[in-house]
C-alpha positions in Angstrom: 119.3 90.5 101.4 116.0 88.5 101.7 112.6 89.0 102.3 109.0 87.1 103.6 106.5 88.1 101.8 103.1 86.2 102.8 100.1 86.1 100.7 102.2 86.8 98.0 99.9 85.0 95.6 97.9 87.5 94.1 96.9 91.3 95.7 99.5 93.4 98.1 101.3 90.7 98.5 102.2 89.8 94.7 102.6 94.1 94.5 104.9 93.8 97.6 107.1 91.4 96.0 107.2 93.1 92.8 108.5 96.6 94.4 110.9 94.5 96.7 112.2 92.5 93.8 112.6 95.5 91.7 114.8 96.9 94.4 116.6 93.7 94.7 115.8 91.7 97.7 115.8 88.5 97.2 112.6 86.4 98.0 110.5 84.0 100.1 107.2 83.9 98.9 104.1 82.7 100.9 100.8 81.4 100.2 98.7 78.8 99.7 98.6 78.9 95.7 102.1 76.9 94.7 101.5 77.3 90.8 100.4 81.4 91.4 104.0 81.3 93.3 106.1 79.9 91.0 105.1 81.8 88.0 105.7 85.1 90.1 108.8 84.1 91.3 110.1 82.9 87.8 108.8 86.4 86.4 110.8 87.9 89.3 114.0 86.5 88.3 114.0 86.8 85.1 113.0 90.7 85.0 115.2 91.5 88.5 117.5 88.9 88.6 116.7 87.9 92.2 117.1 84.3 93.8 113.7 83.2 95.5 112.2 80.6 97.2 108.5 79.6 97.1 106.7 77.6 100.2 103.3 76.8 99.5 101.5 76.3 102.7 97.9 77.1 104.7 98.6 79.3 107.2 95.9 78.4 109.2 97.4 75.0 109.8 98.4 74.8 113.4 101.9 73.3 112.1 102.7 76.3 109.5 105.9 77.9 111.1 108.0 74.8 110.8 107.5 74.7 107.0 108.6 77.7 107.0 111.6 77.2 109.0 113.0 74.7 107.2 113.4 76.7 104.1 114.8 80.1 105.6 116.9 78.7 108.6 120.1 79.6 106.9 118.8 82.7 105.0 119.4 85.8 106.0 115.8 87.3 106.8 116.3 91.5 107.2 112.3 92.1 106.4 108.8 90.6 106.8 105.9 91.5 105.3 103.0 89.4 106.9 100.2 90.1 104.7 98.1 87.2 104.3 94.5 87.7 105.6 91.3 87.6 104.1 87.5 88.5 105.1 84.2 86.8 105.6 81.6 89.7 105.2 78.4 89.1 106.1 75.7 88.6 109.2 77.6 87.4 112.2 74.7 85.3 114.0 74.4 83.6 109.9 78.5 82.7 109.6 79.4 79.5 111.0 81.8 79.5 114.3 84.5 77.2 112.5 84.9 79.7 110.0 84.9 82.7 111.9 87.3 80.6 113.8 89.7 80.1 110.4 89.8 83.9 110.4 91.2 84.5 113.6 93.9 82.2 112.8 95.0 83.9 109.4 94.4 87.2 110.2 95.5 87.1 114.0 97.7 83.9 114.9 99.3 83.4 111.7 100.7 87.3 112.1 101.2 86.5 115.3 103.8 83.4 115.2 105.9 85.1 112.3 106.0 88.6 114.1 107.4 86.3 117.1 109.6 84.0 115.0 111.2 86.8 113.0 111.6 88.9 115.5 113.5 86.8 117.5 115.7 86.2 114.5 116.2 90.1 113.5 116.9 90.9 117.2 119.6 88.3 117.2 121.0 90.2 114.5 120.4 93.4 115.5 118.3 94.7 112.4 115.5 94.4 110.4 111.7 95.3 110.1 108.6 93.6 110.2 105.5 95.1 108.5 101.8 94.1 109.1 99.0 94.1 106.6 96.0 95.5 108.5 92.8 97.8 107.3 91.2 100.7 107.4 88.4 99.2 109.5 90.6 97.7 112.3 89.7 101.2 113.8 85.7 101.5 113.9 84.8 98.2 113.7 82.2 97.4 110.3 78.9 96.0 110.4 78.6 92.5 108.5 82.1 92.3 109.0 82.5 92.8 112.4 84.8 89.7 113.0 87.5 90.4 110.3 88.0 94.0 111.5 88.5 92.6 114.8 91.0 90.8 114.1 92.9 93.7 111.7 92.5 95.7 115.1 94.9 93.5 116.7 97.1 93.8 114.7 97.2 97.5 115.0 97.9 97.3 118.5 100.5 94.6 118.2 102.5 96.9 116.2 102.7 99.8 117.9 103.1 97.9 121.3 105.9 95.8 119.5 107.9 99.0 117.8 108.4 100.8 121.1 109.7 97.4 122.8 111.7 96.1 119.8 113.2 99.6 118.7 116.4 99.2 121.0 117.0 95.9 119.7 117.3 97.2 116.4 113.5 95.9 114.8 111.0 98.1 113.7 107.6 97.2 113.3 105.2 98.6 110.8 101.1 98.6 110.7 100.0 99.8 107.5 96.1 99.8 107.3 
């Protein structure tokens, strides 16, 4: 009866929450933004009469997971929605290394170590579902934002590899783009 929900400050992520709340998951919600977080999950509860939980962290901290941990060890996680991300567009040989760097770590590790965590926890149990935030442009690759789309494409093939191997165990994984 709970769900993740990361980047849950503001975008897909606050709409993700909404629609799960509505339906009446309780929540963990993600993201960097505490005060963004607590007002959504105090407008969640009051309109769907959900519990929640609110863990404001950086995801690109090496260190993230156990944060993380700590609050939902003794919930009962049945979905994920890793959604946090975000994009640096322009020239590539003009964008520093240490922030195409950052990127990679949100949109790539930070999916990453919560697809391995929570799976690990829903195949225990022997249900649940993971969904991954990715983009239209994981596919073709864009020009000025060549980087970011890289790192959406990995997602893409994460997913499908890790739906046919976690299927029998009971989790499904999701891409949307």
């Amino acid at each position: 009866s709970w769900a993740i929900v990361t980047g849950a400050s503001s975008g897909i992520g606050k709409e993700f929450a909404r629609q799960l709340a509505h339906n009446g998951l309780n929540l963990v919600l993600i993201a960097r933004r505490r005060h963004l977080l607590e007002a959504l999950g105090q407008e969640l509860a009051n309109t769907y009469h959900i519990n929640y939980h609110i863990i404001d962290v950086d995801l690109t901290d090496e260190n993230f997971l156990e944060k993380i941990t700590d609050v939902t060890r003794h919930l009962e996680i049945g979905l994920v929605i890793s959604n946090a991300g975000a994009g640096n567009p322009g020239a590539f040989l003009t964008i520093p290394q240490n922030t195409l760097h950052r990127i990679v770590r949100l949109n790539v590790l930070a999916h990453l170590t919560m697809t391995h965590h929570f799976a690990q926890v829903l195949a225990k149990r022997g249900h649940g579902g993971i969904i991954l935030i990715s983009a239209m442009g994981a596919m073709h690759g864009i020009p000025y934002m060549a980087n970011d789309a890289a790192t959406k494409a990995y997602l893409v093939s994460l997913g499908r590899g890790l739906n046919a191997e976690l299927k029998d165990k009971g989790v499904h994984i999701s891409v949307i783009m």
